[in-house]
N, C-alpha and C positions, 0 to 999 in steps of 0.2 A: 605419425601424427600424435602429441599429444593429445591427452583427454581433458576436456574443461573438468574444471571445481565450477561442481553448482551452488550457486549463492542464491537458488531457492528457498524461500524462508528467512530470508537476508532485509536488510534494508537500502534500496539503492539511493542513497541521498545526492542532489544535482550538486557542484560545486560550483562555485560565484561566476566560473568563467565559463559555464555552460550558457552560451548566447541565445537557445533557442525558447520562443517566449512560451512553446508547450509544454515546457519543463523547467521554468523559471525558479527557483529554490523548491521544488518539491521532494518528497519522501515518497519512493514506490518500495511498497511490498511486492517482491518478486514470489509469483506461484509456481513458475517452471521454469527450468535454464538447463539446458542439454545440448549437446554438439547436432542431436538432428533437426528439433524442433527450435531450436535458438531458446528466447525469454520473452515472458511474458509477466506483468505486473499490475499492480493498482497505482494510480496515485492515491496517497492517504490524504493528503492537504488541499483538497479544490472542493471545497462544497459546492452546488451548483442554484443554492435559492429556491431550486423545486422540491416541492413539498412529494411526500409517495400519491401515486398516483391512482386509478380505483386498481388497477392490476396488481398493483402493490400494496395496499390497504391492509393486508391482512396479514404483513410483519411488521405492521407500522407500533403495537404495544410492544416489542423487542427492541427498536430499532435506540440505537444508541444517539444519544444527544450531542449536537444539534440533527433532531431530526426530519433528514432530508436525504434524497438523492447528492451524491460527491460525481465528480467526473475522474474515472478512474484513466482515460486517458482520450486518447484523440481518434484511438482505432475502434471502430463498430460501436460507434457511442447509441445506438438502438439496441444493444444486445447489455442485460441487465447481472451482475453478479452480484456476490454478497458474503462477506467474512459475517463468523460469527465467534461467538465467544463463551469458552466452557470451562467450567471448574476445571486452572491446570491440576496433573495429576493423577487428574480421571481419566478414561476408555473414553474418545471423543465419542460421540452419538452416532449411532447410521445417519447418514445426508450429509455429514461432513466430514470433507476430505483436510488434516490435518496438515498445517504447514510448521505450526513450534506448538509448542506445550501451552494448548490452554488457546487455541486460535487457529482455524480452517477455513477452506470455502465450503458454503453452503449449498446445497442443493435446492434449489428455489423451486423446483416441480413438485417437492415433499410440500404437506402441508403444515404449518407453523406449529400445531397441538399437537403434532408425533414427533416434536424435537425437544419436549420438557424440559431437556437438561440445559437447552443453550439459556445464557445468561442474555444474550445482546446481539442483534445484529449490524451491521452498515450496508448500505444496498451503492451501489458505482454501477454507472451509465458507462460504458465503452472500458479501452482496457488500452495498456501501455504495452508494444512489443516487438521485438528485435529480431532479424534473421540470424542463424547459425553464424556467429563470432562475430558478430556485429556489435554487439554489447563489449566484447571484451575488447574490442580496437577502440571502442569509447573511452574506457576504461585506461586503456593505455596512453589515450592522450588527454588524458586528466578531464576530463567531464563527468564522472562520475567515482561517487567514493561508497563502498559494500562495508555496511556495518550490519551491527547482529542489533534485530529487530527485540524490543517487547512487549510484552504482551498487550496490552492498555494502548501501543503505537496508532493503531489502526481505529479505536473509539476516541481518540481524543474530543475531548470537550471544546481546546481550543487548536482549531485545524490551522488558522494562523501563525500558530508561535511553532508548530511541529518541527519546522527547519528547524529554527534557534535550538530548541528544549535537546532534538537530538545531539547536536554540535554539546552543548552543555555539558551533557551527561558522559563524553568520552575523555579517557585519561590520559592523553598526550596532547600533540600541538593542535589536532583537530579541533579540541573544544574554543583556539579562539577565533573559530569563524562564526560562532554564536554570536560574536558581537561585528561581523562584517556589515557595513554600511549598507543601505539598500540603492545608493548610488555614490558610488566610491569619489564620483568627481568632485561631490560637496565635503568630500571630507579634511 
């Protein structure tokens, strides 16, 4: 059996011909992807209009703008997670589990004053996830494209354009699905 390449830390961007409406043009940040546990991810691009709530209150001066609970996916959306954001370069802080330089998940049992160093956090309601090679048969039939995530990906200010901006910013044919219609039939 091969072994998967984990594209934890990756960006999994949905491709146009991804039909399903829970993953309609979204960017997941993948936290895990292993041949036992499969994948697991955020979505970065779903704000969800709820504001933090009293449980949450008390990472609500971190919390990166717009700030509100996002829907990180469709699975356990009562179970509460949170990226946060620290000087790349530095020793991430205790409470966060590091995924790239400068961006982790948080540990939301810590209390927000023993984490000084973090710059920002984002808090996601449920979470995006795959059984063992499940993802990569996805992959194989074109539903999903794995790029390399940055830093700033997961704070965006405008969770809207996230699709586009990523497409953008890549240096082959990918970038022009930046400009793919949002219904191809009017085009």
């Amino acid at each position: 059996m091969v072994e998967t390449t984990s594209f934890a830390g990756h960006l999994l961007v949905a491709t146009p011909r991804l039909e399903d409406p829970n993953f309609d043009r979204t960017v997941i940040l993948l936290l895990q992807h292993d041949d036992d546990d499969g994948a697991m991810g955020l979505v970065l691009n779903r704000p969800s209009g709820l504001p933090l709530d009293d449980e949450l209150s008390l990472w609500e001066p971190l919390a990166a703008p717009p700030s509100e609970v996002f829907m990180g996916g469709p699975v356990e959306a009562h179970i509460v997670f949170a990226l946060g954001w620290y000087t790349p370069g530095d020793t991430p802080p205790d409470g966060i589990q590091p995924l790239i330089d400068g961006v982790g998940v948080v540990d939301l049992r810590r209390d927000p004053d023993e984490l000084a160093e973090l710059l920002a956090v984002r808090l996601f309601a449920g979470y995006s996830g795959w059984a063992p090679r499940q993802l990569e048969a996805e992959i194989a039939e074109g539903s999903w494209f794995t790029l390399g995530a940055e830093v700033w990906d997961a704070a965006t200010v405008d969770p809207d354009n996230l699709w586009r901006d990523v497409f953008r910013r890549q240096q082959d044919n990918l970038r022009l699905l930046a400009t793919y219609p949002d219904d191809p039939s009017t085009n």
